[in-house]
C-alpha positions in Angstrom: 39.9 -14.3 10.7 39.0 -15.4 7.0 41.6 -18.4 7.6 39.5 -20.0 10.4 36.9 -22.3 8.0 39.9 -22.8 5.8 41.9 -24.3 8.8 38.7 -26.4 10.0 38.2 -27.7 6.4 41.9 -29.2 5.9 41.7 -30.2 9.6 38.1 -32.3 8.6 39.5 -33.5 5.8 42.8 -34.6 7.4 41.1 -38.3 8.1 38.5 -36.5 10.2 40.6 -35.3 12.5 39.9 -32.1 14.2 41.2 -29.6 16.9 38.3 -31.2 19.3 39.7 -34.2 18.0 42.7 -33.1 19.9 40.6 -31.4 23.2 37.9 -34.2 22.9 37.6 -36.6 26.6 40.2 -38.3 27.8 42.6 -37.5 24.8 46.0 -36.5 24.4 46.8 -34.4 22.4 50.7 -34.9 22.5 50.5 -38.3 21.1 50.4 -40.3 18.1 50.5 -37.1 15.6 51.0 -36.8 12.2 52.9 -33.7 10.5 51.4 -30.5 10.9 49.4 -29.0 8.6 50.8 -24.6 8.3 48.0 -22.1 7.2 48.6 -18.5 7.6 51.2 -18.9 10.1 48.6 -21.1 12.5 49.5 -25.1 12.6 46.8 -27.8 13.1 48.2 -31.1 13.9 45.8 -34.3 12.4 45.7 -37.1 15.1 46.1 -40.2 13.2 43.4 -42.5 12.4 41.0 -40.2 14.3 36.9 -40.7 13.7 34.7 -38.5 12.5 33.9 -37.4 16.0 36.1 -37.2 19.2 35.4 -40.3 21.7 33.6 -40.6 24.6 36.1 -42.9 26.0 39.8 -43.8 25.0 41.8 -46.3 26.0 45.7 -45.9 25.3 48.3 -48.5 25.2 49.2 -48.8 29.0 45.1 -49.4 29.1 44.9 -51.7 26.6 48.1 -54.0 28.0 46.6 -54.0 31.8 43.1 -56.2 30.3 45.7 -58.8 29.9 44.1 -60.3 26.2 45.5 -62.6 24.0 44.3 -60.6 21.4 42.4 -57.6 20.2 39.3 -59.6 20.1 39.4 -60.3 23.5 40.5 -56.6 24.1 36.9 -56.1 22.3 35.1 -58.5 24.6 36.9 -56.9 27.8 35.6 -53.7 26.6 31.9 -55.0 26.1 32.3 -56.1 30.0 33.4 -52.9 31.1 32.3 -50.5 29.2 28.6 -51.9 28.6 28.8 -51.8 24.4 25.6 -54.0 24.0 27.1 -56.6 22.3 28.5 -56.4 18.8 29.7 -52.8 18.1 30.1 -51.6 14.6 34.2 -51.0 14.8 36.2 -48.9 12.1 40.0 -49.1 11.6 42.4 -46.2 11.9 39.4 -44.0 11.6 37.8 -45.6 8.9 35.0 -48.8 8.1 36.5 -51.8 7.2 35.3 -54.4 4.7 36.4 -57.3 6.8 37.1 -56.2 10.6 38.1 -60.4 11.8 41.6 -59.5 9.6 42.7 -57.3 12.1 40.9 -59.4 15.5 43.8 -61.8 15.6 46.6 -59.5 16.3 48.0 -58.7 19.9 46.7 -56.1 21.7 50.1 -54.5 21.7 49.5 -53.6 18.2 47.2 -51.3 19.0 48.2 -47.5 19.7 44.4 -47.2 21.4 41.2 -48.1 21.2 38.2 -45.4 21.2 34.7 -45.9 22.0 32.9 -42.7 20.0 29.8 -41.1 21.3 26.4 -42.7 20.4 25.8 -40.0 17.6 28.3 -41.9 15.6 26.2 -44.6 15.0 24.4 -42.1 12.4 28.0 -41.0 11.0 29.0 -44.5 9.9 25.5 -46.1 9.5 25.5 -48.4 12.5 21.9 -50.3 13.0 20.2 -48.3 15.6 21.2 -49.2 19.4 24.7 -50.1 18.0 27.7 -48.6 19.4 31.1 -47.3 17.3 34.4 -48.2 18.3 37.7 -46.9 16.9 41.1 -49.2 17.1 44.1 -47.6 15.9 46.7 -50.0 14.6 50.7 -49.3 15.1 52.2 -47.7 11.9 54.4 -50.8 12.1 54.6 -54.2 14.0 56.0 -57.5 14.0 55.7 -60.3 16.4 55.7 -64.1 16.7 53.6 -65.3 19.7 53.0 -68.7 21.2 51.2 -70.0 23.9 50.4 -73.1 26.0 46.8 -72.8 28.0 45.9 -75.9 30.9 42.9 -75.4 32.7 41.7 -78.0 35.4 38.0 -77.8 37.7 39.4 -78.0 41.2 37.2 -81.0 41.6 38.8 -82.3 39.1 37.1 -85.0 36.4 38.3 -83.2 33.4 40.9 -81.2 31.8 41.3 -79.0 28.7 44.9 -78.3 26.8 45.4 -75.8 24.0 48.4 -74.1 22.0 48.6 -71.1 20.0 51.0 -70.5 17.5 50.6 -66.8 15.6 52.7 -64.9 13.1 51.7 -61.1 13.0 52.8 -58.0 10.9 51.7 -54.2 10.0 53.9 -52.1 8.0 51.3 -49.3 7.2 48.7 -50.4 5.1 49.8 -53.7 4.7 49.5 -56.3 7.3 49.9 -60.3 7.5 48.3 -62.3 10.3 48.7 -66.2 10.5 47.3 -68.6 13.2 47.0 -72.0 14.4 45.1 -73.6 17.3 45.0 -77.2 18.7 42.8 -77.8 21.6 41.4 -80.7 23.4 39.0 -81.3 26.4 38.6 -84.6 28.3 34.7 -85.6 29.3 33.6 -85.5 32.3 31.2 -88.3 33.4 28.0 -88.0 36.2 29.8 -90.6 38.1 32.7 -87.7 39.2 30.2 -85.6 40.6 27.3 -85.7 43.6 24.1 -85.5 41.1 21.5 -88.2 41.6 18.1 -88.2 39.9 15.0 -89.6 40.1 15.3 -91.0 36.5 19.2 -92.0 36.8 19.7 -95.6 35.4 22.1 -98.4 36.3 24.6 -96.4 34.3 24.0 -93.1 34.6 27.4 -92.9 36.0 28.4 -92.8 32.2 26.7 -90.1 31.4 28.9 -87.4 30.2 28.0 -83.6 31.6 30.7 -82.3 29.1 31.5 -84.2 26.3 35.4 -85.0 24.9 36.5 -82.7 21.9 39.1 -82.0 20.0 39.7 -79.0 17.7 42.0 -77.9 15.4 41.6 -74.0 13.3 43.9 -71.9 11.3 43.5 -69.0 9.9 45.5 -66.5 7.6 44.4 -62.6 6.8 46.3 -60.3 4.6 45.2 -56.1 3.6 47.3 -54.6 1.0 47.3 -51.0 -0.6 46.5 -51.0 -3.7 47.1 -47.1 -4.3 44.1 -45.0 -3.1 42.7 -48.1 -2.7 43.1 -50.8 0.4 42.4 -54.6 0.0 41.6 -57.4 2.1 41.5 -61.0 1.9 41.0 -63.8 4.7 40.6 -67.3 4.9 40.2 -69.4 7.7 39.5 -73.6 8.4 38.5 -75.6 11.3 37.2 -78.9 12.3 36.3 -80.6 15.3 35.1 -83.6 16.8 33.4 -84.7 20.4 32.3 -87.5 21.7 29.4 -88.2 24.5 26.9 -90.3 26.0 23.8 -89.7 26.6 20.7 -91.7 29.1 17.9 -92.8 26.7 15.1 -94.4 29.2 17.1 -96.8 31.6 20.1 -97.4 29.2 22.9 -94.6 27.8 23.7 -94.0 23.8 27.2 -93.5 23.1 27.7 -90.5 20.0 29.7 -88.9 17.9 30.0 -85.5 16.3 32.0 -84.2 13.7 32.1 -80.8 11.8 34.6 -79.3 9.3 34.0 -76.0 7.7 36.5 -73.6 5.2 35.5 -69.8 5.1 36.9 -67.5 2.8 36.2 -63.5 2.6 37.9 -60.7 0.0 37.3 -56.9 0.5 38.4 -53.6 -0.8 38.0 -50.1 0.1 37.9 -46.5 -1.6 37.2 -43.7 -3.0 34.7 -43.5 -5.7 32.9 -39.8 -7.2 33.5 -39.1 -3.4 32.3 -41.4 -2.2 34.0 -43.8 0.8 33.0 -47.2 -0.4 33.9 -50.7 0.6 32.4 -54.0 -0.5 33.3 -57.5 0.6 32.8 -61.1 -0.9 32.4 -64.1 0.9 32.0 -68.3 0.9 31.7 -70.8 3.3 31.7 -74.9 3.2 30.7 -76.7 6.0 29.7 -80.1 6.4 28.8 -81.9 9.9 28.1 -85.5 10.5 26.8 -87.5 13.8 26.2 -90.9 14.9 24.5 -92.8 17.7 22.2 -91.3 19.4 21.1 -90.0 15.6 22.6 -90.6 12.2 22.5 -87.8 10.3 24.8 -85.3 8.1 24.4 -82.0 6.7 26.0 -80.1 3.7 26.0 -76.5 3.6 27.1 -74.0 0.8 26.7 -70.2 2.0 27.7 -67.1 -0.7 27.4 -63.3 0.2 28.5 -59.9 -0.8 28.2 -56.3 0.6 28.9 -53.4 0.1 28.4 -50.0 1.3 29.0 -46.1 0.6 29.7 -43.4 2.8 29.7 -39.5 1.8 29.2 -35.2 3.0 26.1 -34.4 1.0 26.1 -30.8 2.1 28.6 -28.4 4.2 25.9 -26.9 6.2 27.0 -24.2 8.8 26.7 -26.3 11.7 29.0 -28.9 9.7 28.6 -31.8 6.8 25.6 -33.4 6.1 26.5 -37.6 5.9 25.2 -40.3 4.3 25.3 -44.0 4.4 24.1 -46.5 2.3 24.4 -50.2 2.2 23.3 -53.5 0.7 23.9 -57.1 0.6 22.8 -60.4 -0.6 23.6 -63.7 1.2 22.3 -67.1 -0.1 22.5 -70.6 1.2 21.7 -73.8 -0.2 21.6 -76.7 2.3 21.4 -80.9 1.9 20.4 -82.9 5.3 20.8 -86.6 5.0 18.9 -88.3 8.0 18.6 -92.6 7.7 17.1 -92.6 4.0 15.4 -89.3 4.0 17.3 -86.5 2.3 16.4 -82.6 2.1 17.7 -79.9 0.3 16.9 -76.3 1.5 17.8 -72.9 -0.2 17.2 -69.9 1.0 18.6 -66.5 0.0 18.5 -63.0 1.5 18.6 -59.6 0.2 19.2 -56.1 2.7 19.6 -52.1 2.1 19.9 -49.4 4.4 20.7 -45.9 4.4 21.2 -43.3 6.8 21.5 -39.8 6.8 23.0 -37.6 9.8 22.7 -33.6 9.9 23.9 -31.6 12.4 21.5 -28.8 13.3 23.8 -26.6 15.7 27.8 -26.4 16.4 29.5 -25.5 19.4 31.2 -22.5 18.1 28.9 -20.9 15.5 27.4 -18.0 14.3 23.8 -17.1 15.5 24.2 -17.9 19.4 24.1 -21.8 18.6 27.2 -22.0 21.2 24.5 -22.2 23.5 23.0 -24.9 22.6 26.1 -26.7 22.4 26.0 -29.7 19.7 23.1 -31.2 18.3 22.6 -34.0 15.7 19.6 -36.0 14.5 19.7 -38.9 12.3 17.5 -40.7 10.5 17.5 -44.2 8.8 15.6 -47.0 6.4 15.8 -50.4 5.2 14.7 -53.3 3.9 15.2 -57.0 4.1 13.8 -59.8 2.0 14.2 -63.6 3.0 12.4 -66.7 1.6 9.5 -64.8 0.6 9.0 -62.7 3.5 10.2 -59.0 3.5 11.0 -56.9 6.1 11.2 -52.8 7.0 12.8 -50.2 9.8 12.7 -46.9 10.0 14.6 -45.2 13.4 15.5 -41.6 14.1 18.3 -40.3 16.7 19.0 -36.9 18.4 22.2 -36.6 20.1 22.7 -33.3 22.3 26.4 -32.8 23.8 25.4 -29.4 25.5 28.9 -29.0 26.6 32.2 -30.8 26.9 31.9 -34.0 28.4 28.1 -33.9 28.8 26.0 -35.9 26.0 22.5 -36.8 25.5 20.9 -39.5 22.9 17.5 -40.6 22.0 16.7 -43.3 19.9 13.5 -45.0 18.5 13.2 -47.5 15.9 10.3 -49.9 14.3 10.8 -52.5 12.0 8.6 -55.7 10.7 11.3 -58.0 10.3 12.7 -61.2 7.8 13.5 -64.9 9.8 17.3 -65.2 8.9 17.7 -68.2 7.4 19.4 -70.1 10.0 16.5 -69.9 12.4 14.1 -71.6 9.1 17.2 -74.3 7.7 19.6 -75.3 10.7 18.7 -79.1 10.8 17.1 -80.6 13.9 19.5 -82.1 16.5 20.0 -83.3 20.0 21.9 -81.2 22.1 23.8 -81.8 25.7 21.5 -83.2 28.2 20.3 -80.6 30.6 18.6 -80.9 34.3 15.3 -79.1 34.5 12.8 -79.0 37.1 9.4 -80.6 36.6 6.7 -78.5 38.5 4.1 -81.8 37.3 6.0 -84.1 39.2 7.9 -81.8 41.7 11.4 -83.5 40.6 14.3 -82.8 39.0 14.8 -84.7 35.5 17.4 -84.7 33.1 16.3 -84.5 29.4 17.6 -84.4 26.4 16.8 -81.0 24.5 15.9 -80.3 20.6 17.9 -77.9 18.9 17.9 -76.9 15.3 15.6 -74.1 13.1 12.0 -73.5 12.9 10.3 -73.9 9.1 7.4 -72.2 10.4 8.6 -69.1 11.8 6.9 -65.9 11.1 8.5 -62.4 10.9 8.3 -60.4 14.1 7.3 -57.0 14.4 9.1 -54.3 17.4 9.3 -50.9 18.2 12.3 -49.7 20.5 12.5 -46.8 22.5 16.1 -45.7 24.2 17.4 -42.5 26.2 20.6 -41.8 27.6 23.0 -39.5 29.0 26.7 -39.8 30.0 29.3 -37.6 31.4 32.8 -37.6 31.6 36.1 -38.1 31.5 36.1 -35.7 34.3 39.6 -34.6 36.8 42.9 -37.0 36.9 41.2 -39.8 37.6 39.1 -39.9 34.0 35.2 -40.1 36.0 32.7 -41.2 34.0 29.1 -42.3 34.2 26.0 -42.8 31.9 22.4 -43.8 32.5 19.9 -45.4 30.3 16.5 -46.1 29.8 15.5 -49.0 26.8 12.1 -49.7 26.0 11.2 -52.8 23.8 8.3 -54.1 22.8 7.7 -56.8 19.8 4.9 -58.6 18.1 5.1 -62.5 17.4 9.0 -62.1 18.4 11.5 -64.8 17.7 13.0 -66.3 20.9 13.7 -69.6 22.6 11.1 -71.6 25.1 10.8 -70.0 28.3 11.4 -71.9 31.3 9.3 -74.7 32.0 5.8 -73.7 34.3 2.6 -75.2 34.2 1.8 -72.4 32.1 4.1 -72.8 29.5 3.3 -76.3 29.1 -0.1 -75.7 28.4 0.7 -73.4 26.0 3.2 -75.1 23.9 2.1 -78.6 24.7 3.7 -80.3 21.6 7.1 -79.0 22.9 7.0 -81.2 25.8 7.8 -85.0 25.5 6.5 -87.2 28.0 6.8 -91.3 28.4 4.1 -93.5 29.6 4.5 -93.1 32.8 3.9 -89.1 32.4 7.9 -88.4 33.0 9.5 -85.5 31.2 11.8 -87.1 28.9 12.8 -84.3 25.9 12.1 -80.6 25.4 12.1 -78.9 22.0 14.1 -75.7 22.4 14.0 -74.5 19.0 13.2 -70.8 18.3 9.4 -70.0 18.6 7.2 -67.2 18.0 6.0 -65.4 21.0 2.6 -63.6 20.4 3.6 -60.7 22.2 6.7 -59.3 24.9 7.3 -55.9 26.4 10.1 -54.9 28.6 11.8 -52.0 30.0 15.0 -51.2 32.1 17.1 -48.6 33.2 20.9 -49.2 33.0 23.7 -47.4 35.2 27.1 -47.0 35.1 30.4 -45.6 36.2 34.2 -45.5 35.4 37.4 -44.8 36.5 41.2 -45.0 36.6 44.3 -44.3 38.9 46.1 -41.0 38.0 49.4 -41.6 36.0 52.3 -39.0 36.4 52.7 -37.4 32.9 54.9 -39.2 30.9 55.3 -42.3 33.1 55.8 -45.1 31.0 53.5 -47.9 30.7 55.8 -50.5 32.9 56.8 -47.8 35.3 53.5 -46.6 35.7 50.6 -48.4 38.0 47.7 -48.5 35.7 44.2 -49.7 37.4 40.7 -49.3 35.7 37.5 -49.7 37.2 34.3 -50.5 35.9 31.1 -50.5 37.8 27.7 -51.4 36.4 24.2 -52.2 37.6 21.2 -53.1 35.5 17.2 -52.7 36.7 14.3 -54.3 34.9 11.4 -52.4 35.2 9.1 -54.2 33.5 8.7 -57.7 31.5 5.1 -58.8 30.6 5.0 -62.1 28.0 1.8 -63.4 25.9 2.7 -66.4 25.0 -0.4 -67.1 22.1 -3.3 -65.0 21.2 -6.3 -65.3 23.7 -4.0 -65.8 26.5 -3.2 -64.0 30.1 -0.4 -62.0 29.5 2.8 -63.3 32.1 4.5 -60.8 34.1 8.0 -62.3 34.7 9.3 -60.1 37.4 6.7 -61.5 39.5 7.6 -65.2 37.9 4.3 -66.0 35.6 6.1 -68.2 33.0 10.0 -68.4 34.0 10.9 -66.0 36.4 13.8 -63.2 35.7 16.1 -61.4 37.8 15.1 -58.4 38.9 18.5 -56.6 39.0 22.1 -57.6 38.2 25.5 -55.6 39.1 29.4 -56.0 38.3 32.7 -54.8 39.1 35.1 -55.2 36.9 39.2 -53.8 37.9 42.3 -54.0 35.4 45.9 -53.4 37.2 49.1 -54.1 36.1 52.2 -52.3 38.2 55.3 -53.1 35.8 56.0 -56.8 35.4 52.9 -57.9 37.5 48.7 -57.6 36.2 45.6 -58.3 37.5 42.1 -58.7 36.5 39.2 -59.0 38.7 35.5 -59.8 37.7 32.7 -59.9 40.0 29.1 -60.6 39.0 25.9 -60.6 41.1 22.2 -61.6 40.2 18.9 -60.6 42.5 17.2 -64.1 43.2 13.9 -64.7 41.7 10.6 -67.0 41.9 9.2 -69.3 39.2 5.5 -69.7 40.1 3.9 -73.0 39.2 0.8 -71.4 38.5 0.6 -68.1 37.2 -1.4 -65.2 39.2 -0.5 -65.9 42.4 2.8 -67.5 45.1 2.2 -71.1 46.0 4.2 -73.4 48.2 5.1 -75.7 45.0 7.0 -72.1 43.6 10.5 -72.1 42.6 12.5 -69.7 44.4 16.3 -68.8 43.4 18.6 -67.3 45.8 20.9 -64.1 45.1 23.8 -65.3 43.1 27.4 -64.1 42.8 31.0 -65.1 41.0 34.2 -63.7 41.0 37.2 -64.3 38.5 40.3 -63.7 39.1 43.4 -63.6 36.9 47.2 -62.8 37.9 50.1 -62.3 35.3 54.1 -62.0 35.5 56.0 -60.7 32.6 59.6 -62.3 33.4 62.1 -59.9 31.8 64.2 -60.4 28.3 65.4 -58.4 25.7 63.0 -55.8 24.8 62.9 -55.7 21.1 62.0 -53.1 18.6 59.2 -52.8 16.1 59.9 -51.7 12.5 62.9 -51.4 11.1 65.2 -48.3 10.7 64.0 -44.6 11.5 60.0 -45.9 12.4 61.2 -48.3 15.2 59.8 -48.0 18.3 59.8 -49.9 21.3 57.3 -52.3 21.9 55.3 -52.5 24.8 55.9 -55.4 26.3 59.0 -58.3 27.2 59.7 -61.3 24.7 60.0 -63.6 27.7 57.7 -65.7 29.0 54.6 -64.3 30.7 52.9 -66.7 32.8 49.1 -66.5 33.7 47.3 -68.3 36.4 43.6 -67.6 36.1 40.9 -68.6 38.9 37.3 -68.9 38.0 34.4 -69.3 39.9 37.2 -68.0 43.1 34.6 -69.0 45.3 33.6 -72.0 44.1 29.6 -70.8 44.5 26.9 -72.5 42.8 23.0 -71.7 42.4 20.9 -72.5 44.9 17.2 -72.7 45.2 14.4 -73.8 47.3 10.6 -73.9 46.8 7.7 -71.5 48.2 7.0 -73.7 51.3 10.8 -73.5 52.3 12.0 -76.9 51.9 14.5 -77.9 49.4 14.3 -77.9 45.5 15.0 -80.8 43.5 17.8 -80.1 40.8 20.0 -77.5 42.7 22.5 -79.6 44.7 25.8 -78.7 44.2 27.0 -80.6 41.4 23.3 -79.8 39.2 23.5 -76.8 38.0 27.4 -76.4 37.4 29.2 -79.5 37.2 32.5 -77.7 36.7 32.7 -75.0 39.3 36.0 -73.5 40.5 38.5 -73.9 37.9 42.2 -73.2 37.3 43.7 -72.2 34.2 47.3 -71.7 33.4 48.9 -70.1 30.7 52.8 -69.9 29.1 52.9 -67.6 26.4 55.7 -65.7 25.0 57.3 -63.7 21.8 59.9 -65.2 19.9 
């Protein structure tokens, strides 16, 4: 039996592939592997582009294809939705971190051979902030496809429109891929005179008033990664500008303005292998500049430079397996010129980060010593430091993740860190954005104002502690069940956020955010971020999954393929202090902008040969705003329950079903180069918030037009492979 760590160690060091690699959830073993590896007579096959660690959840093609995406970013967002990711996940590339991940975001999701979502251990493996999920897409050994598509979308009240095309040129042939794209899009205002929204400070021309502005855009983009021996390089660059125009009320008369923004971006990465070491490091530069007139003149210049990089190792083959490391670092600087009537400002600021992490596993499945009881177990444990304009910044977290046996895991997380204001937040120039309709508790109407965006010079780092448990189970029988449940605890010191909603007592607090005319109306809020003295918050997250049962070895277009997601969220607690010496606010019960107590979606993905669906359903608890903290009142905001649905259909009318590669790699591609047509409904209900106050009679700001001036929409879509 001498042969058996032999066999594990080529099998590890196969691209981290391993046998459970091959047994892990939801994974098939028959698929996508790579020659086998012979030792003594015994053959381990390597799955290609497998993670260090099997995944908790795998999506194959047939999966990928039935979320209907234009591309494997939206396949990303789709999986967010579904699978509850938290946002941005860290995502590695055939098995392996990326310099640059937007080089490969363009392509279509048919270039994909699946997409993995690995266990939340793996944040330590790969050196993922703590909290932030992994996710593994695995790229077809070779691809080529040009797309096109033609998007209209229409509010069923009509008012507005918006058109967009698409044109994109992908390629992967191994390591080396090309991706090209080009985007034209433009959106038509729509004015307060096409919808039922009166207001007690509407002018003689309010009816000009635009509640979306017009816009056009135009964006390319090109991304190339080349091999460059044991090495891998990659190089983007990408350009966009765009312009709008809208009018704003300003007293009893309306400003007519323009804005226009252009920006060019450009990044260049490699990756490799270095005294065994897996390192990567990445270069990038941006130019933007954004001008606007009327309602204020103003322009802005800004000049942005940063590089990472970051290393990735086994220390030490312990018996329960390697001991990994991650470091990182990066420095990002910014240097930018405001020009406002004859004042003119120039701001720098620069930023410097490191990190490192270190995961150990403490017992193995498997081992010597009994420790197959246990099952798996695997702490990590991270640092790092951030310095920006002047002000520094620190975390430390630790992790356990538990897998006591196949398709059961546990994970614990905890993390504290005083951190740096990014630079944005200090430098972004003050602006005007879109009017928006608030209501006035003072004067018991609705008003429309005009709010301040832009940074905050006088920010101050935040402090926070974080506290998160979790379990999940799963993929379980044919029909791949899963769940998971989660507890997050937060709680921060002078935290960075936006103003809360507007109450009697958040007026008082922040009085100079709050712009008033002579006659005591509410005429301008200033939105930009503020420090909060103090917030704490916890909630408990649930979910489930789960897909049809496909006959083995029914292809994807033979094959019905449905996915649902289930989700429900549950705030336990949310307590704001909103300065020093104040009451604190509990939210829940609506002391200083009330919150939703609970919130819940369904999400389904079908496709049955040439015909998909997608359906997403949302709901939100209703909630109260008190006027007063401490106690109900008949003045109180009160939100009813809210729901939405989306709903998308697709038809794939047939052609020639084309190949991808050339010679003895072709394979068929997944899908039809004729035209697919989309028709997408959102809003299918056409529902819009509603409130009312404490004493039951109707709320000021919530007729049917307030709120959400667009509604029920249509969008239809022409796209197709050439």
């Amino acid at each position: 039996m001498g042969w058996l760590p032999l066999v594990a160690a080529v099998v590890m060091g196969h691209g981290g592939a391993s046998a459970e690699a091959a047994a892990g959830q939801n994974v098939r073993p028959d698929l996508d592997l790579e020659e086998p590896v012979q030792v003594e007579d015994v053959e381990v096959f390597g799955r290609r582009g497998a993670a260090l660690t099997p995944p908790e959840i795998e999506l194959d093609g047939a999966d990928i294809d039935a979320l209907g995406a234009w591309s494997i970013d939206d396949v990303l967002k789709r999986m967010d939705e579904t699978l509850a990711l938290g946002g941005q996940p860290l995502v590695l590339i055939n098995g392996r971190p990326t310099p640059n991940v937007s080089a490969y975001t363009g392509f279509p999701p048919d270039a994909l051979v699946r997409a993995e979502v690995l266990p939340p251990e793996a944040a330590g493996l790969y050196g993922a902030v703590p909290g932030q999920r992994v996710v593994n897409l695995v790229l077809q050994q070779n691809f080529s496809s040009y797309d096109g598509r033609a998007v209209g979308s229409r509010p069923t009240q009509g008012g507005t429109s918006t058109l967009s095309g698409d044109l994109r040129r992908s390629a992967i042939a191994g390591r080396n891929t090309h991706q090209l794209g080009l985007r034209l899009s433009r959106d038509t205002a729509l004015r307060a005179g096409e919808r039922d929204r009166a207001l007690a400070t509407d002018g003689p021309d309010a009816d000009l008033v635009t509640l979306r502005p017009q816009s056009e855009l135009l964006s390319a983009n090109i991304s190339l990664t080349r091999g460059l021996g044991e090495w891998s390089g990659v190089f983007s660059l990408n350009g966009q500008a765009q312009e709008s125009r809208s009018v704003a009320q300003i007293g009893v008369g309306v400003v007519e303005s323009r804005r226009r923004s252009q920006s060019l971006g450009m990044s260049g990465g490699a990756s490799g292998q270095v005294a065994g070491w897996m390192v990567q490091t990445n270069l990038n530069g941006q130019i933007a500049r954004s001008q606007e007139d009327g309602l204020q003149d103003m322009s802005s210049d800004t000049l942005s430079f940063g590089i990472t990089g970051a290393g990735q190792r086994s220390l030490i083959e312990l018996p329960s397996g390697p001991m990994t490391a991650n470091v990182s670092a990066g420095f990002q600087g910014s240097r930018a010129t405001v020009e406002r009537d004859l004042d003119r400002s120039v701001h720098s600021f620069q930023t410097n980060s490191a990190r490192g992490a270190l995961s150990i596993p403490l017992t193995k499945s498997g081992g010597p010593g009994g420790r197959d009881r246990l099952g798996d177990i695997v702490a990590t444990f991270g640092v790092g430091m951030r310095n920006s304009g002047g002000a520094s910044g620190e975390d430390v977290s630790a992790g356990l993740a538990w897998t006591p046996r196949r398709g059961i895991r546990l994970n614990g997380e905890w993390g504290a860190s005083t951190d740096s204001v990014p630079d944005i937040q200090r430098s972004e120039p003050e602006y005007y954005g879109p009017p928006i309709v608030v209501f006035d508790f003072r004067s018991g109407e609705a008003v429309e104002v005009l709010p301040i965006r832009g940074g905050n010079p006088d920010l101050t780092p935040p402090e926070s502690e974080r506290w998160s448990v979790s379990a999940s189970w799963g993929p379980f029988t044919s029909w791949g069940l899963s769940g998971n449940l989660g507890y997050v605890r937060n709680a921060h010191t002078n935290g960075i956020g936006s103003l809360p909603e507007l109450t009697e007592d958040v007026e008082m607090a922040f009085p100079d955010r709050f712009h008033r005319d002579i006659n005591g109306r509410l005429i301008s809020i200033d939105y930009r971020p503020l420090n909060l003295s103090s917030t704490f918050s916890e909630s408990l997250t649930t979910g489930a999954n789960f897909n049809l049962p496909r006959p083995a070895g029914a292809a994807g277009q033979e094959a019905t393929i449905m996915r649902v997601a289930i989700s429900h969220s549950l705030q336990l607690a949310s307590v704001t202090r909103l300065r020093a010496g104040l009451a604190e606010l509990d939210r829940l019960k609506g002391d200083g902008g009330g919150i939703s107590r609970q919130n819940a979606s369904v999400l389904i993905d079908a496709q049955r040969g040439r015909w998909g669906a997608n359906l997403s359903a949302h709901w939100q608890e209703g909630y109260r705003t008190r006027r007063l903290g401490g106690v109900d009142g008949p003045d109180d905001l009160v939100i009813a329950d809210f729901m939405t649905a989306d709903l998308r259909f697709s038809f794939q009318m047939m052609s020639g079903r084309s190949r991808s590669g050339t010679g003895a790699t072709e394979t068929p591609r997944r899908r039809s180069t004729g035209l697919q047509v989309n028709l997408e409904i959102s809003n299918l209900f056409d529902t819009r918030r509603e409130a009312r106050l404490g004493d039951g009679s109707p709320a000021q700001g919530y007729g049917r037009d307030m709120q959400d001036p667009l509604g029920r929409a249509v969008r239809l879509t022409l796209q197709r492979r050439f």
